[in-house]
C-alpha positions in Angstrom: -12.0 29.6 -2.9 -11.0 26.5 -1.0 -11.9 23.0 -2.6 -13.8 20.9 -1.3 -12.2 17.5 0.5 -12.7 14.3 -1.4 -13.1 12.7 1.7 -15.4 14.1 4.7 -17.0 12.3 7.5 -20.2 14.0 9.9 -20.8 12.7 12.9 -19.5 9.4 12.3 -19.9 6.5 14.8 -19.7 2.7 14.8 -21.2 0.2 17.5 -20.6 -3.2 17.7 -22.3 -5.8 20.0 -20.5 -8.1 21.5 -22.5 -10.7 23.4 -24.2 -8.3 25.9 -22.4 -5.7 25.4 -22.1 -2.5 23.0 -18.7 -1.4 21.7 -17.8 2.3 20.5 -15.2 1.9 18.1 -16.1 5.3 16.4 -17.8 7.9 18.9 -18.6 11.4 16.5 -15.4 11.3 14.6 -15.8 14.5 11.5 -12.4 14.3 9.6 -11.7 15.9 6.2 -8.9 14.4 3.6 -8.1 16.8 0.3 -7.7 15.6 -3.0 -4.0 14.2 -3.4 -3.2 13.9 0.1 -1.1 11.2 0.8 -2.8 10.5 4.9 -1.6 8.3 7.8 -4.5 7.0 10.2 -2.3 5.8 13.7 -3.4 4.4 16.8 -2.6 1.8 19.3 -4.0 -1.3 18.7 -7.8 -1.1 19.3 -7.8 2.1 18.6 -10.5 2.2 15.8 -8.0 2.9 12.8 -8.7 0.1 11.0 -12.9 0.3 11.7 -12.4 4.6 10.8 -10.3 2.8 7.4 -13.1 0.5 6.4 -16.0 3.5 7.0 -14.2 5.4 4.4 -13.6 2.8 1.9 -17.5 1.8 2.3 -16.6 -2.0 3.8 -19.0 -1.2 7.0 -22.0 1.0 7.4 -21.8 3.3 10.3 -24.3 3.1 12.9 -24.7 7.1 12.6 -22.8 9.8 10.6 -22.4 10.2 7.5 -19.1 9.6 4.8 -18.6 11.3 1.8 -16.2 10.6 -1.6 -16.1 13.9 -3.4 -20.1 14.6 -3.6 -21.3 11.2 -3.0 -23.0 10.0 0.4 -21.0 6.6 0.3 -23.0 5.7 3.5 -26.0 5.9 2.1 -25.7 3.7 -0.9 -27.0 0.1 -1.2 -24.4 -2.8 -1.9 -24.5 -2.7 -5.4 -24.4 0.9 -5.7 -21.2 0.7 -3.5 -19.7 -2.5 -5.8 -20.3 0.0 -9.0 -18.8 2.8 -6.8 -15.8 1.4 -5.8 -15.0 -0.6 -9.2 -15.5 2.8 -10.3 -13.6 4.9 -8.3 -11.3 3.3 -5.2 -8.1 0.7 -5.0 -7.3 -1.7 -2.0 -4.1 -2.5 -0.3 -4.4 -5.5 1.6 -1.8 -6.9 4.7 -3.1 -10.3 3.3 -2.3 -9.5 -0.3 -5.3 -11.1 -1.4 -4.1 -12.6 -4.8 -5.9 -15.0 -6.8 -3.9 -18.3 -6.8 -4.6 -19.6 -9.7 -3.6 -16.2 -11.6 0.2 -15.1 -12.4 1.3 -11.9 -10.9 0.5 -10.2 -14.1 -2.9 -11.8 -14.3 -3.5 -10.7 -11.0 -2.8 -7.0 -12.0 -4.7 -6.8 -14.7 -8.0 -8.1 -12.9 -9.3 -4.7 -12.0 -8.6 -3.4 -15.7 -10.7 -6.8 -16.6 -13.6 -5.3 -14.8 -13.6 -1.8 -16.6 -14.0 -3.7 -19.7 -10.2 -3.2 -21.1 -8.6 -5.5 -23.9 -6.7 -8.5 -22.6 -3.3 -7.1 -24.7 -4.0 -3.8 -23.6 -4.4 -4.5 -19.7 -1.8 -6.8 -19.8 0.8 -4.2 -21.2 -0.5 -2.2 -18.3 0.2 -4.5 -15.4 3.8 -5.5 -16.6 4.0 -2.1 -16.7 3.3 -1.5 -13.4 5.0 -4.5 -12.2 8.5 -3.4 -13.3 7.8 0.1 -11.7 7.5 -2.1 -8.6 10.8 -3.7 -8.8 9.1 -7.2 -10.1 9.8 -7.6 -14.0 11.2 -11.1 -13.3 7.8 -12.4 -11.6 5.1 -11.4 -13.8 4.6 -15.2 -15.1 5.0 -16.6 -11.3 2.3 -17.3 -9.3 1.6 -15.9 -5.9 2.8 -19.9 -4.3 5.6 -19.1 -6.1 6.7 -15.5 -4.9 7.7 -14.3 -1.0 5.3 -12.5 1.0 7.2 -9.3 0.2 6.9 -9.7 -3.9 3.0 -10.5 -3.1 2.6 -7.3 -1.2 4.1 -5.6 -4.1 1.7 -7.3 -6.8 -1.1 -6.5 -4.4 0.1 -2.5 -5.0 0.4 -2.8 -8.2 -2.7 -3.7 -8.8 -4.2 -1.2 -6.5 -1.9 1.7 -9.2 -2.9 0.5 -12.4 -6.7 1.4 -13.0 -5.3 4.9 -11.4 -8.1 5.4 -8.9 -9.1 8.5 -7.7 -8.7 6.7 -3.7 -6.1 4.2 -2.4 -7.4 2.7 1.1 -4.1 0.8 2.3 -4.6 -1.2 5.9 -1.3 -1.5 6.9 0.5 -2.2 3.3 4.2 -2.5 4.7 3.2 -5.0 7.8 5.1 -8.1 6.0 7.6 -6.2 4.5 10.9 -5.7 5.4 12.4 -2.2 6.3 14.1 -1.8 2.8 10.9 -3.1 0.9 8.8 -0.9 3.2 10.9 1.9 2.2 10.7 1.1 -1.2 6.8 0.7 -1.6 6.2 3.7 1.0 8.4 6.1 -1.4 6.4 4.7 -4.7 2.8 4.9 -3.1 4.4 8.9 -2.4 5.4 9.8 -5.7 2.4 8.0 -7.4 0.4 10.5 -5.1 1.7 13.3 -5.8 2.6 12.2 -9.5 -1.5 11.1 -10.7 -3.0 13.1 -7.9 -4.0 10.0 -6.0 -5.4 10.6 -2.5 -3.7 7.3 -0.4 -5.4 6.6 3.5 -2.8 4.0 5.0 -3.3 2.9 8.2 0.2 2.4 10.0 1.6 1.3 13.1 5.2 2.4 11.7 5.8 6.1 13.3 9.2 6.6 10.5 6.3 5.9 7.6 3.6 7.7 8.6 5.6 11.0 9.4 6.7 11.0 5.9 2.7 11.8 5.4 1.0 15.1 4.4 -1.5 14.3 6.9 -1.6 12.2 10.2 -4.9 11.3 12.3 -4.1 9.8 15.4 -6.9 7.9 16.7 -7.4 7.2 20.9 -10.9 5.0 22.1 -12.5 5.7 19.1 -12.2 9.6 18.9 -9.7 12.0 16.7 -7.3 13.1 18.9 -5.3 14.5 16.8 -5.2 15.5 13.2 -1.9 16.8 11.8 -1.1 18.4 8.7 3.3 19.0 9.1 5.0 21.4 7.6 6.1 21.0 4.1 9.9 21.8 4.4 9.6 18.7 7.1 8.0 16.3 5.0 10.4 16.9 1.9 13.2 16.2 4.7 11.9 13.0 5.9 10.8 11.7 2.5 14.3 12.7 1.5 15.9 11.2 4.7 13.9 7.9 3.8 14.8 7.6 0.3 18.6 8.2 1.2 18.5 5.0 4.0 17.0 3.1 0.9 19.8 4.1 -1.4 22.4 2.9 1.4 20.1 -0.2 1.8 20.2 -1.2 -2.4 24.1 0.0 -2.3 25.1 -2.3 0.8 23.4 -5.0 -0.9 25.2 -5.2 -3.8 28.2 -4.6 -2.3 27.0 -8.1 -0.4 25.8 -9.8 -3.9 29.4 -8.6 -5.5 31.3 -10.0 -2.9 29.4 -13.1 -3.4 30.1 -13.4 -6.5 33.6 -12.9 -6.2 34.1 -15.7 -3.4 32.1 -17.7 -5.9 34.2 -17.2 -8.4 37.5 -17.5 -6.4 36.1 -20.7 -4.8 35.3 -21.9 -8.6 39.4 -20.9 -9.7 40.7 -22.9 -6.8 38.9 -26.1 -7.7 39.7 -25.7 -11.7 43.8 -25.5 -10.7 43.1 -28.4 -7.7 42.0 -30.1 -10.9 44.4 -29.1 -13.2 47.2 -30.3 -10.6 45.5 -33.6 -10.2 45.7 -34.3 -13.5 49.0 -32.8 -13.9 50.1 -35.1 -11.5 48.7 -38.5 -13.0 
């Protein structure tokens, strides 16, 4: 017997008004995500993605319809029931990283482990933890002033792994990223989906990341127009294809970063013998 999806949506519509006038952003969209899918929500701009992304995770209230986490109506719950709910149950990937300020990256990892009522030496050990997973063991003491916009959009993922939710909503994770970071946080969000059985919704705008996906809704004017599962042998192909332009990425790199060094180095030798002659000379 089939299991059930931990995420389904009936009927589900969202209106805005603007001025005088009514928008559909969501006209009777009913969409089903399975437990430890790793799903891509596309669309043009305008689309409805991101509104379709912020009915699941419980940010807006649809004007009709109904959402569902596992066996919980999520749109029928009152704002504290939704606070306890997502604490609870969800993580959040934010385009605007969303990191406290005042808070080092590890600090800032640690928050949601704060709010489940973890030890401050245990949930620290966690987020360094999850920080060097993401490639940033040398800036958990910096703060997010002190980091790029890439190594923020990493500490904003790492936060969203480390309480090990049961749902990761991700609105467009990789959009200030370069292509090798991109590639790098894409293939750790994949194995930490299939790794902890994490079901991840990422809206995208980036086709090569979302056809690494095991599912892809495509969303036109507000409706589903298209919703995608691919076939397996394809997926492990393009996830494979992606990690191997991210090995060739980190290899040219340090090819760069040796070759660096070495003019460094060469540069430093000439001006210890222009020295030496100097004073040779004298």
């Amino acid at each position: 017997m089939p299991m059930a999806p931990i995420i389904r949506t009936v009927g589900l519509r969202k209106v805005y008004a603007v001025g005088k006038e009514r928008v559909v952003a969501l006209d009777n969209v009913d969409i089903n995500v399975e437990k430890g899918e790793f799903c891509c929500i596309v669309g043009q701009s305008g689309s409805g993605k991101s509104t379709l992304l912020n009915q699941l995770a419980g940010l807006e209230k649809p004007t009709r319809g109904k959402v569902f986490i596992g066996k919980h109506e999520i749109s029928a719950m009152t704002e504290n029931e939704l606070a306890a709910f997502r604490q609870a149950h969800l993580g959040f990937i934010f385009q605007s990283y969303n990191l406290l300020p005042s808070m080092t990256a590890a600090e800032n990892v640690a928050l949601p482990l704060m709010f489940k009522g973890m030890g401050r030496r245990q949930r620290m050990a966690l987020a360094k933890q999850e920080l060097k997973s993401m490639g940033l063991a040398s800036r958990m003491n910096h703060l997010p002033t002190e980091m790029s916009g890439g190594q923020q959009q990493r500490v904003g993922i790492a936060r969203a792994f480390v309480s090990r939710p049961k749902v990761i909503f991700a609105d467009e994770p990789t959009g200030n990223l370069d292509s090798k970071t991109s590639r790098q946080v894409l293939l750790r969000m994949l194995e930490m989906s299939k790794k902890e059985q994490i079901t991840f919704v990422m809206v995208t705008h980036e086709p090569s990341l979302a056809a690494c996906a095991d599912r892809i809704i495509t969303i036109l004017d507000g409706k589903v127009q298209s919703d995608v599962v691919p076939p397996e042998e394809e997926r492990i192909r393009r996830r494979q294809a992606l990690a191997d332009e991210l090995a060739r990425d980190e290899a040219e790199e340090a090819a760069r970063e040796k070759a660096e060094q070495a003019a460094r180095q060469a540069q430093k030798n000439a001006g210890q013998q222009t020295s030496a002659a100097d004073a040779a000379a004298k």
